[in-house]
N, C-alpha and C positions, 0 to 999 in steps of 0.2 A: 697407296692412297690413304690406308687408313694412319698408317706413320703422318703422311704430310698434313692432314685435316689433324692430328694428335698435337705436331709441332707446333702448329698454328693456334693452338687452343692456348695450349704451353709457353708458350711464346719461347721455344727453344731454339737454340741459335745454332747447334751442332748439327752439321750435314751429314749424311752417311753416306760411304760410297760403298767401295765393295771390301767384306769384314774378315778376320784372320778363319772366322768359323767357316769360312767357302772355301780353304784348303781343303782340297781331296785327297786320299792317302796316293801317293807315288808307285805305281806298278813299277817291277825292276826294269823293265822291257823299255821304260819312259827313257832311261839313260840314253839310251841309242835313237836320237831323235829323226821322224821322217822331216821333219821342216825346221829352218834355222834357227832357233832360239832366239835373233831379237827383230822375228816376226812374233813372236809371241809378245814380248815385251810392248815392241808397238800395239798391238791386239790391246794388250791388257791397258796402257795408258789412255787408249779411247777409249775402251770401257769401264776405265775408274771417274773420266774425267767427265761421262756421259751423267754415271749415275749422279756423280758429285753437283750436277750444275742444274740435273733437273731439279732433286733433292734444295738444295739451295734456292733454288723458285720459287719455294713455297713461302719464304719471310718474305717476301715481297709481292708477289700477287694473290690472287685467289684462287682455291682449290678448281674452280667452273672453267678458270682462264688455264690450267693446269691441265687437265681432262680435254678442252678443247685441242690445246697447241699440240699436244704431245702424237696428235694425227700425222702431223706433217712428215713423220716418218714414215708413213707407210706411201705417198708418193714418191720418196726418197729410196726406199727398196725396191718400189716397183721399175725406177730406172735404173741404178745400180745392178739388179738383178738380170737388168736386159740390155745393160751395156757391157757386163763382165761376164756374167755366167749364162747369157743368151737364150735367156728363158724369157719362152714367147706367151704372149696372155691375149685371150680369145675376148671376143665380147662378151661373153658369158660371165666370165670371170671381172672384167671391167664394171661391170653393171654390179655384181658380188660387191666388191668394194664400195662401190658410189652405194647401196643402199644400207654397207656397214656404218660409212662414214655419216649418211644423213641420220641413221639411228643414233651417234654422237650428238649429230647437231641439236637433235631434237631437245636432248638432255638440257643444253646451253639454255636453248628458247624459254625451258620448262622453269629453270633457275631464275631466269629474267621475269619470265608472267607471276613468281610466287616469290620475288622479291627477296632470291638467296643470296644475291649478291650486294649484302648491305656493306662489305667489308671487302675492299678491294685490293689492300694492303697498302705498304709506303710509298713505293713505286712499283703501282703494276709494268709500266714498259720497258724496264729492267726484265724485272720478273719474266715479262711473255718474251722476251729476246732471249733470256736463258733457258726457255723450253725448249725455242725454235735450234737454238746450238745444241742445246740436250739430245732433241728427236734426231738430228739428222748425226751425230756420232751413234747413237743408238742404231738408222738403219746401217752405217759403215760399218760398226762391230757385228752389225748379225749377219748380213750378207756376204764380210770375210769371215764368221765364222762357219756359214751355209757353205763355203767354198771349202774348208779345210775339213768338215767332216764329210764331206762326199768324195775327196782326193785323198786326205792324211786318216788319223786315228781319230776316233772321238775322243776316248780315253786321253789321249797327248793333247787334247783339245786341253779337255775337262782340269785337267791336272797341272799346265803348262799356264791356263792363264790364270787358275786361283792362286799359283804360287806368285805369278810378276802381279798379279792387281793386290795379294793382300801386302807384299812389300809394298808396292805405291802407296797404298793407301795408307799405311803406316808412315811413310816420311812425310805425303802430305798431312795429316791431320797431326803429324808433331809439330808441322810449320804454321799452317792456318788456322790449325781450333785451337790452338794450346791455352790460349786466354777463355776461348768458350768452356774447355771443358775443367778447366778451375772454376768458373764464376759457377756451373751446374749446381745445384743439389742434389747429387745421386743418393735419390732411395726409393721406395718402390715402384711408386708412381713413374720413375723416371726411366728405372731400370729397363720394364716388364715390357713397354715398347722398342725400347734399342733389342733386349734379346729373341721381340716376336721378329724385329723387321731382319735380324740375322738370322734365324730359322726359316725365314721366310724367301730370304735370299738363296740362301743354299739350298732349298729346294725346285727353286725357279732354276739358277746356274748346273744342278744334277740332269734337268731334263730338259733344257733347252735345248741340248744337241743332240739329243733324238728325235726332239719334235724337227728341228732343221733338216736333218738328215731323210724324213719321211717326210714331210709337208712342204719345207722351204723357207725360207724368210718372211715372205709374206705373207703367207697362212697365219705364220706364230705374232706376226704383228696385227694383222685384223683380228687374232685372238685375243689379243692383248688386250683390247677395245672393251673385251666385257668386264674387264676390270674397274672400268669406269661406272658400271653398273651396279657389279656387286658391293661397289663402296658406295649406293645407296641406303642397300641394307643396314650397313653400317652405320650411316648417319641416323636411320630411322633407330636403330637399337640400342646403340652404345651412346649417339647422343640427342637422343629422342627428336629429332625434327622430323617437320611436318613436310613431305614431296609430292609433288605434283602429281596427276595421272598420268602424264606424258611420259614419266621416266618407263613405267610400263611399258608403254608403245614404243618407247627406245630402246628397249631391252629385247623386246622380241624383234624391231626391225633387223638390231645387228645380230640377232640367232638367223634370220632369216638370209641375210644378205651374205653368212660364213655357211649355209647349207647352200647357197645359189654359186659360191664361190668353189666351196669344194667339190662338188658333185660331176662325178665322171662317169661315162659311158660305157661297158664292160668291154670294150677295147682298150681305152684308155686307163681305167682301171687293171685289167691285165699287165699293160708295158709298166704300169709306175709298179705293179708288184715283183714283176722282174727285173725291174734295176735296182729296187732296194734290196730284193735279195740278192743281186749280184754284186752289190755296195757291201752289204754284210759280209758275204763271205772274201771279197778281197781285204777287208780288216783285219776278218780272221786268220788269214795265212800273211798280211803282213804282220799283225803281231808275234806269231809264232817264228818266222823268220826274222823276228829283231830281235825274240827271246833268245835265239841260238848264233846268230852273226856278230860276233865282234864288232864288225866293222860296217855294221845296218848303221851304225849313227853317220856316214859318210851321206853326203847329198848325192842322188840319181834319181832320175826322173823328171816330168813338169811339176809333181809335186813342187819341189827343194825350191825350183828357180823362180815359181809363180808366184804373183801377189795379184789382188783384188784392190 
């Protein structure tokens, strides 16, 4: 958020998708892959071309119109997740979300009554169309990537799709920025945000597949949502505007509505501790078993033949 409100101030025309510094070093063990290689490639193509198109939204709509669409993914996970990975959600958990997503909306309201939305860009319906395409690759890449750290490696996760998204990203942005990133003035001003939003990145893409792997998709996307908040703060510090009180009351509904969402019963809290640790430990001895087999890079299993 605070990249896209930077861009817009800047009036910068260069999109960022996913950057060479999200390469992860290569365990040896990687060579010998559990899942076919251009699954990963696919993997990595919607998720260069997610980042790329929300990132891109920002020249053309408004940050409020940004923050809102970018929801639409979390109804997008919730049926994805329950058409392919058959994961069942209680009222409990239904009601968690509808009171994250209203804690968003409230934000919008709060923008509208204190008149932030003086600037709505060239074409906002462009813009909000490129969210709405943005969110829903965003829930595809997370829900297949929810599938392959519960069945493959994380690590083969981790390492398999910073290598095909930072190639992508490099061909495309030699094809589509090359005039943006001549026309640029790189210097400091310009720099200090492209290397926080890379630092930034990489440390999002290090632990997203362990938050998947323990939470889920959906978790890690109604988490996502307080993102929209803390880029309050930002607005108030870095460029001094004046926010509503609503954003407050928005802030705590979606703390509220990810504690009504998470919150398990010590039954159910027991099972989900016992399958991550029994996720854990089948890692653990597939890694060690592809360290020492030759011939681990061969497909067997549902792993090899499944996709999401």
């Amino acid at each position: 958020m605070f990249y896209g409100a930077t861009q817009r101030c800047k009036n910068w025309n260069v999109s960022v998708s996913r950057n060479p510094e999200n390469v992860p070093f290569l365990p040896p063990h990687i060579l010998f892959l559990q899942i076919k290689w251009y699954y990963y490639l696919i993997l990595g193509i919607i998720d260069v071309e997610a980042n790329y198109i929300v990132v891109k939204a920002y020249q053309y709509t408004s940050l409020t119109s940004v923050m809102l669409l970018d929801c639409w993914a979390i109804p997008c996970v919730i049926l994805l997740t329950w058409i392919f990975l058959k994961t069942k959600y209680g009222s409990r958990k239904l009601i968690g979300v509808g009171v994250c997503v209203a804690g968003l909306v409230l934000v919008v309201f709060s923008d509208v009554h204190t008149s932030d939305r003086r600037s709505k860009g060239p074409n906002p319906l462009k813009g909000d169309m490129l969210v709405i395409a943005g969110a829903t690759l965003y829930a595809v890449s997370n829900v297949t990537e929810e599938y392959i750290v519960k069945k493959g490696s994380r690590v083969e996760l981790m390492a398999m799709l910073g290598v095909f998204g930072a190639i992508i990203s490099a061909i495309q942005i030699s094809i589509l920025e090359r005039e943006e990133l001549r026309s640029t003035h790189w210097n400091a001003g310009a720099l200090l945000p492209f290397i926080g939003f890379a630092l930034a990145m990489f440390l999002f893409y290090s632990t997203v597949p362990i938050i998947l792997k323990i939470c889920g998709a959906t978790m890690l996307n109604l988490s996502l949502l307080t993102s929209d908040m803390w880029a309050v703060l930002i607005r108030i510090f870095a460029y001094h505007e004046k926010v509503d009180w609503m954003y407050f009351v928005a802030f705590a509904g979606t703390a509220i509505g990810l504690v009504i969402y998470s919150y398990k019963g010590s039954r159910d809290e027991a099972d989900d501790t016992a399958q991550v640790a029994g996720a854990m430990d089948e890692e653990a001895i597939g890694t060690e078993t592809a360290g020492r087999a030759p011939g681990a890079g061969e497909d067997h299993g549902p792993a090899s033949d499944k996709t999401t």
